[in-house]
C-alpha positions in Angstrom: 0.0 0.0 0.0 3.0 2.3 -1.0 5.7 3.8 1.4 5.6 6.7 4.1 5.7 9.2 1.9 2.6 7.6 0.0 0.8 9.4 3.1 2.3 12.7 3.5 5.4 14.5 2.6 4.9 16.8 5.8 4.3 14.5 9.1 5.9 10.8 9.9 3.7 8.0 11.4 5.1 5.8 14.2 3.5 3.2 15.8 4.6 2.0 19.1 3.4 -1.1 21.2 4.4 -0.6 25.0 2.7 -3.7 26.2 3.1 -6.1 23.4 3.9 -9.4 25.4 4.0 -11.2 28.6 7.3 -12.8 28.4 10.0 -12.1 30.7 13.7 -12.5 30.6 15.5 -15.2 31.3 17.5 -13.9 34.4 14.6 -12.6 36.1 11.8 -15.9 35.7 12.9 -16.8 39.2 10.6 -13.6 40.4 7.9 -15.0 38.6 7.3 -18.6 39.0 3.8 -19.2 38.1 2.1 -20.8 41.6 3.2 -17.9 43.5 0.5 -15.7 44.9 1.6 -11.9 45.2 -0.9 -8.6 46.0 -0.7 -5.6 44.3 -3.7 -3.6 42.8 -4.7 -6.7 41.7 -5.6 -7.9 44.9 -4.2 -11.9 45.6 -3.6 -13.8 42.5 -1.0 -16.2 41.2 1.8 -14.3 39.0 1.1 -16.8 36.0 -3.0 -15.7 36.0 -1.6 -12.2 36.0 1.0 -12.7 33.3 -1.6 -14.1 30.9 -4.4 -11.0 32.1 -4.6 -7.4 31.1 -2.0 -7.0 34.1 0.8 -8.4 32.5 0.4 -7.3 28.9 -2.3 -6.0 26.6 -3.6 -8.8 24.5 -4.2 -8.3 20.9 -2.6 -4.6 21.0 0.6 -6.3 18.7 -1.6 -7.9 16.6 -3.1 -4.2 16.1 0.0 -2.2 15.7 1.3 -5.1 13.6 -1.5 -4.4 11.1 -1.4 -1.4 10.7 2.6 -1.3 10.4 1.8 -3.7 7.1 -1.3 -1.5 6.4 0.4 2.0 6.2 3.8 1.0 5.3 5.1 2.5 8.9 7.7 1.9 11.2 6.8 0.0 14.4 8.3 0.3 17.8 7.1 -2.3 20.4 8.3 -3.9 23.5 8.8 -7.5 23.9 8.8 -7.6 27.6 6.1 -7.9 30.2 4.6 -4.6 31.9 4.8 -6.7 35.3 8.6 -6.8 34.6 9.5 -3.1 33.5 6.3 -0.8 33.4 7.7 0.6 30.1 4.9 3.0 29.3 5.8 4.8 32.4 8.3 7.9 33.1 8.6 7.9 36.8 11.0 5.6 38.8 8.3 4.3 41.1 6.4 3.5 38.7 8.5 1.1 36.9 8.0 -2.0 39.4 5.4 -4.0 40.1 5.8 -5.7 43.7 6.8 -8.7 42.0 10.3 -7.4 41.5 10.5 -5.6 45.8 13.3 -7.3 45.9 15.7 -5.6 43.5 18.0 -3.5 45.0 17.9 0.4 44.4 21.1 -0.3 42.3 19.8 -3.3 39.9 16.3 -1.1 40.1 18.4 1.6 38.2 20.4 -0.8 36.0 17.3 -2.1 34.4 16.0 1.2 33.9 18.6 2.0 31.6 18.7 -1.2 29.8 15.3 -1.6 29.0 12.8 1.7 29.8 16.1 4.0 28.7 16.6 2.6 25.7 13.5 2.1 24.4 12.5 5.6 25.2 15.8 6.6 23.2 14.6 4.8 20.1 11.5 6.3 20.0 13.2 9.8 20.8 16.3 9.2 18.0 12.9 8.7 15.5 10.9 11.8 16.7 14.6 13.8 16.2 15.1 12.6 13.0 12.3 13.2 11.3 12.2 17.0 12.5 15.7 17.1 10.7 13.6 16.3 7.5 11.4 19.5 8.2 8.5 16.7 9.4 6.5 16.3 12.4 6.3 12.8 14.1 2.4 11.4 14.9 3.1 8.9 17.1 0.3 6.4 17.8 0.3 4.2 20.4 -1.6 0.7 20.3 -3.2 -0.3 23.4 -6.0 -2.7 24.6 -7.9 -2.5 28.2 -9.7 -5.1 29.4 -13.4 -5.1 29.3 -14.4 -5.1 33.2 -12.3 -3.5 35.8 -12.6 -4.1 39.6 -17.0 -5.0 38.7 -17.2 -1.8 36.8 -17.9 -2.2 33.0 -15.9 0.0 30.4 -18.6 1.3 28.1 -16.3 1.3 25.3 -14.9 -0.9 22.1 -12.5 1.9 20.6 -10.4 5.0 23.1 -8.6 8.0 21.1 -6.2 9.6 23.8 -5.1 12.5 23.4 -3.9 15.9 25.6 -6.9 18.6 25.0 -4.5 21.4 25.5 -2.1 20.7 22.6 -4.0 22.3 19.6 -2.4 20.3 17.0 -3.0 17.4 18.6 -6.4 18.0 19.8 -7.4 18.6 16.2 -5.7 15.6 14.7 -7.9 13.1 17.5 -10.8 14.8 16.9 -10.6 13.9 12.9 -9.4 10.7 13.6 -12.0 10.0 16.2 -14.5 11.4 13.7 -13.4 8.8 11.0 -13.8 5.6 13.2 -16.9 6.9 14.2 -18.3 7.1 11.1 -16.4 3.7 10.1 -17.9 1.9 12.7 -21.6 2.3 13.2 -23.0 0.4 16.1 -19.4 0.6 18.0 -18.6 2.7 21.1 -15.6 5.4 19.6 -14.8 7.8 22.8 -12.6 10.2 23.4 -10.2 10.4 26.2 -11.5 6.9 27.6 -10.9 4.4 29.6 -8.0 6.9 30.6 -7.5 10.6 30.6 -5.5 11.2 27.5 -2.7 13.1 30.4 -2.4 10.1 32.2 1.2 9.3 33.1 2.6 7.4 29.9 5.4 7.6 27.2 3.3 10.2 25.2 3.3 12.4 28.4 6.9 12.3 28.6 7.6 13.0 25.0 4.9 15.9 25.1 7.1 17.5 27.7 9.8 17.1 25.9 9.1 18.6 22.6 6.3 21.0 21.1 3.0 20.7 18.8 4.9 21.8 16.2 7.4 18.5 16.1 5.6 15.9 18.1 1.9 15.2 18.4 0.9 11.9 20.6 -2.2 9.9 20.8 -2.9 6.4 22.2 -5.6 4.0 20.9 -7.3 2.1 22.8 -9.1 -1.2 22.0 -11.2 -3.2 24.2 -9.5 -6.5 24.2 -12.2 -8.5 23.8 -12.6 -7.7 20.4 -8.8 -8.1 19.4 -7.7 -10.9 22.5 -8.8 -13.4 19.5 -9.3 -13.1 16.4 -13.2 -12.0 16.0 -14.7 -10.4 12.7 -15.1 -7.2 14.9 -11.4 -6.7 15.6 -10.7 -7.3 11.8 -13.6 -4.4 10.9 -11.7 -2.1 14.0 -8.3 -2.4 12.5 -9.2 -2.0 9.1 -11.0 1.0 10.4 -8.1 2.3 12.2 -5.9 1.9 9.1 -8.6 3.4 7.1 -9.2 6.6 9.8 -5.4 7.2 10.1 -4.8 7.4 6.4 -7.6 10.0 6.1 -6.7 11.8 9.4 -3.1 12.3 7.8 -3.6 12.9 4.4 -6.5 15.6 5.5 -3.6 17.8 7.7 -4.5 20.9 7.1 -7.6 20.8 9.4 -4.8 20.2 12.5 -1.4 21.6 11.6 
């Protein structure tokens, strides 16, 4: 479906996939043998039941990003680690640990940091710098799934456009792509700023601080896994819509720049 430049000659798409797996390295599976019960916001479960819930990855969201990296000829980012072993779509220290790992030392705490939440964040950083040498603007999307029911409360959702309301640019561009899967997918749920507040602490935060409108704009899609956990003729009609609403949100910039 033709190359980067197929889509604009102006801004640079990059998907990223934060939470893309539940595997966990080799020197640190002794943390996480599978019959071992640990609490956390969880409540008491085993850590295997968690690594193969919401809490230890986001099912389907690789599958997404995956698509539409084939779909829109796009670079993809992802990480192949579990979020219970490195919280990578995080910027603050104490928020990069689950209680699983309590036992790391402040020292090894910081070591991992750098190897794995540090240099992915570098990556995505060495992209969004590059491209503004080109004279382009990076739209970063981010491919997320939440699980259907959280704590007894149901998510009233099947699609979640995140973005910050106070970045114009931004703001604009979700609104015409939340505008497009709306009217791709009649009869789904296409919300803005849910199940999260599009300023919640993640790597599109941290890149927001870090650089303007102008060369960065940030938004996080949300997919409600139970369409996407499997593979269900309604997650084939969302990801073809997403492909479809990006390509149109893009190729339509003057509306947002």
């Amino acid at each position: 479906m033709g190359n980067p430049r197929s889509i604009t000659t102006e801004q640079a798409l990059l998907i990223t996939c934060e939470h893309a797996t539940n595997t966990i390295p080799r020197a640190y599976a002794r943390f996480f043998q599978h019959r071992r019960i640990v609490s956390g916001p969880w409540g008491r479960k085993r850590i295997g039941a968690l690594l193969h819930d919401h809490w230890g990855y986001d099912p389907g969201a690789l599958a997404t990003a995956r698509y539409l990296q084939r779909a829109l000829s796009v670079p993809l980012i992802s990480f192949l680690y579990s979020r219970l072993f490195i919280e990578i779509d995080s910027h603050r220290k104490s928020s990069l640990f689950s209680p699983i790992l309590a036992g790391l030392s402040r020292s090894e705490q910081e070591q991992l940091r750098s190897t794995y939440w540090a240099s992915y964040a570098r990556t995505i950083d060495d992209v969004i710098r590059t491209q503004h040498r080109r004279g382009k603007r990076v739209v970063h999307i981010a491919s997320h799934s939440f699980t259907p029911v959280l704590r007894g409360v149901e998510r009233r959702c099947d699609v979640g456009v995140l973005f910050d309301p106070k970045r114009p640019a931004e703001a604009r561009f979700a609104h015409a792509l939340h505008r497009e899967l709306w009217q791709s997918l009649p009869g789904y749920r296409v919300r803005k700023n849910y199940p999260y507040a599009g300023v919640s602490e993640g790597l599109v935060t941290y890149f927001r601080r870090r650089y303007p409108d102008r060369w960065y704009i940030g938004v996080e899609i949300e997919v409600n896994n139970r369409h996407i956990r499997r593979p269900t003729g309604a997650g084939r009609a969302i990801r073809a819509a997403l492909a479809r609403a990006l390509r149109t949100a893009i190729a339509s910039g003057s509306p947002w720049r």
